[in-house]
N, C-alpha and C positions, 0 to 999 in steps of 0.2 A: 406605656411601655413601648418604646419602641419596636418592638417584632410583631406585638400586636399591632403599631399603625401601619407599618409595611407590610404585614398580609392581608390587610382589611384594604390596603390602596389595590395590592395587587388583582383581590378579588374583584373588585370593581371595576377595573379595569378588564379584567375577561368578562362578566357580567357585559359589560359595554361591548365586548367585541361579541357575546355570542346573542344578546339580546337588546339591539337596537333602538327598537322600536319604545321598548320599557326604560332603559337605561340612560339613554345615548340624550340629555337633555339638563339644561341649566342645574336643575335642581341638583342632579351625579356630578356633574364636569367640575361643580365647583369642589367638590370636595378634591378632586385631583389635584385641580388649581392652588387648593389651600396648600396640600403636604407638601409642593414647589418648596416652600419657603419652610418647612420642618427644620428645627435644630439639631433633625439627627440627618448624615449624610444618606444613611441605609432607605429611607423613608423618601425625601427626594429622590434616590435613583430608581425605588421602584414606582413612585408616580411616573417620572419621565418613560421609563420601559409601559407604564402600561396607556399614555400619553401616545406614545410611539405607534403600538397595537392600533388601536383606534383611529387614527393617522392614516396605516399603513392600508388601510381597507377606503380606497377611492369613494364607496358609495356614500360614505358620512362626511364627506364637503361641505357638503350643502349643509347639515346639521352642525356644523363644528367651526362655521363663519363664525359670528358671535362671540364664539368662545376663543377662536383666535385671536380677532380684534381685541378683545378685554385684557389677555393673558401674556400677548405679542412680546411685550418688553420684557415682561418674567422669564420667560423661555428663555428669551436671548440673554439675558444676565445669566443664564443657567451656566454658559460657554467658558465664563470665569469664574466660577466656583471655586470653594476654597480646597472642596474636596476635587483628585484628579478624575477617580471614577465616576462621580456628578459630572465635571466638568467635561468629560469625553460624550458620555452618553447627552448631554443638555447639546455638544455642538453636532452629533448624529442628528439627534430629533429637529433641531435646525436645519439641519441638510435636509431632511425630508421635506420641512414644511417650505424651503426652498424650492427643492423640484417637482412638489406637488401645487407651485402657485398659493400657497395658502400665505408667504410672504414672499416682497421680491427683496432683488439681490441685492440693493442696498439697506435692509434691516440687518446685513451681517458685516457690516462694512471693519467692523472693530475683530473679524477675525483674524485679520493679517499678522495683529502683535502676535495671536497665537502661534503662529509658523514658530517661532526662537523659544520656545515654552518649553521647561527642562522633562517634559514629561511626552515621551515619545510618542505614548498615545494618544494624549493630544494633539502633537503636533500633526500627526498622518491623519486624524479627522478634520481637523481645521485645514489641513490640504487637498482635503476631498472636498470641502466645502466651498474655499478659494479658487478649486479649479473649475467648479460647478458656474458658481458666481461669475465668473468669467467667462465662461461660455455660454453664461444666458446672456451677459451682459454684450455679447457679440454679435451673439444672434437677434438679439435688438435693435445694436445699432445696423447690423447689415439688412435688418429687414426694415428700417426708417429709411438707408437709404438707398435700396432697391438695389443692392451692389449683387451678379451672378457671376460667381467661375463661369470661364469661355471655355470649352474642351480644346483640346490644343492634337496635334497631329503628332505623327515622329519625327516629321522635320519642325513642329513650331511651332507651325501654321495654323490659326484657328479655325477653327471648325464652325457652320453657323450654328449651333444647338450650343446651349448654356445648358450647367450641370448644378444642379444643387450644391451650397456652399458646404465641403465638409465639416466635419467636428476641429481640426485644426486650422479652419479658417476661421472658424467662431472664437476662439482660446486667442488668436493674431488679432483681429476686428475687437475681442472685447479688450485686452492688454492696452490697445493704443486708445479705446475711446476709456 
């Protein structure tokens, strides 16, 4: 029954967020891993919501390599599901595992088609994602090649002190690389 796999995913999943130690290991994950791919859409979204949880808590990195590595491609197919509320929640839980390092920024490279996606909520996740992506993707190349804003004066004149590159130089830097 489906409502039964969707409460039994969701429990497991706070299981996982409130006992770590017990939970938070191959033998749980997979069953998260498995409802990904449920034929019911109800059942997928609350895998990825409780996917999400566990995610959202920094201290399980280290625990949840593995299970990234294994599951990586799954996730990201989440982003085009058939269903739009799978498909919004699978491109959030991307975003995370984006700005949490756990993938970098070209395992979402196929979000771009999402921007024209008739489904708005889509598109504003997959925008949030694209602009992420792009600002890591900047902040890399400006940190490869040692590139620092010059502070500049009222008349122009630089300053000798350099300022950290802000957040819109990262978005310019990653655009062009």
């Amino acid at each position: 029954d489906t409502e039964i796999r969707a409460t039994i995913v969701q429990s497991l999943g706070r299981w996982m967020i409130l006992y770590p130690s017990s939970f938070l290991s191959s033998t749980y994950l997979k069953y998260l891993a498995w409802a990904l791919s449920d034929k019911d859409a109800a059942v997928r979204h609350a895998s990825i919501v409780a996917i999400r949880g566990v995610y959202e808590d920094g201290s399980n990195a280290i625990q949840l390599k593995d299970f990234t590595n294994r599951f990586s491609e799954r996730i990201q197919e989440l982003m085009e599901d058939k269903d739009d509320t799978v498909a919004v929640a699978g491109t959030e839980l991307v975003t995370i595992l984006v700005r949490g390092n756990h993938l970098g920024p070209e395992s979402a490279n196929h979000v771009f088609n999402l921007l024209s996606d008739p489904c708005e909520k889509l598109r504003t996740a997959a925008a949030e994602l694209a602009s992420g992506m792009i600002k890591k993707m900047g902040k890399e190349a400006m940190t490869k090649s040692k590139v620092a804003s010059v502070a500049v004066n009222k008349k122009g004149e630089r300053k000798g002190q350099s300022k950290p590159p802000t957040g819109q130089e990262h978005e310019l830097a990653g655009v062009l690389s």
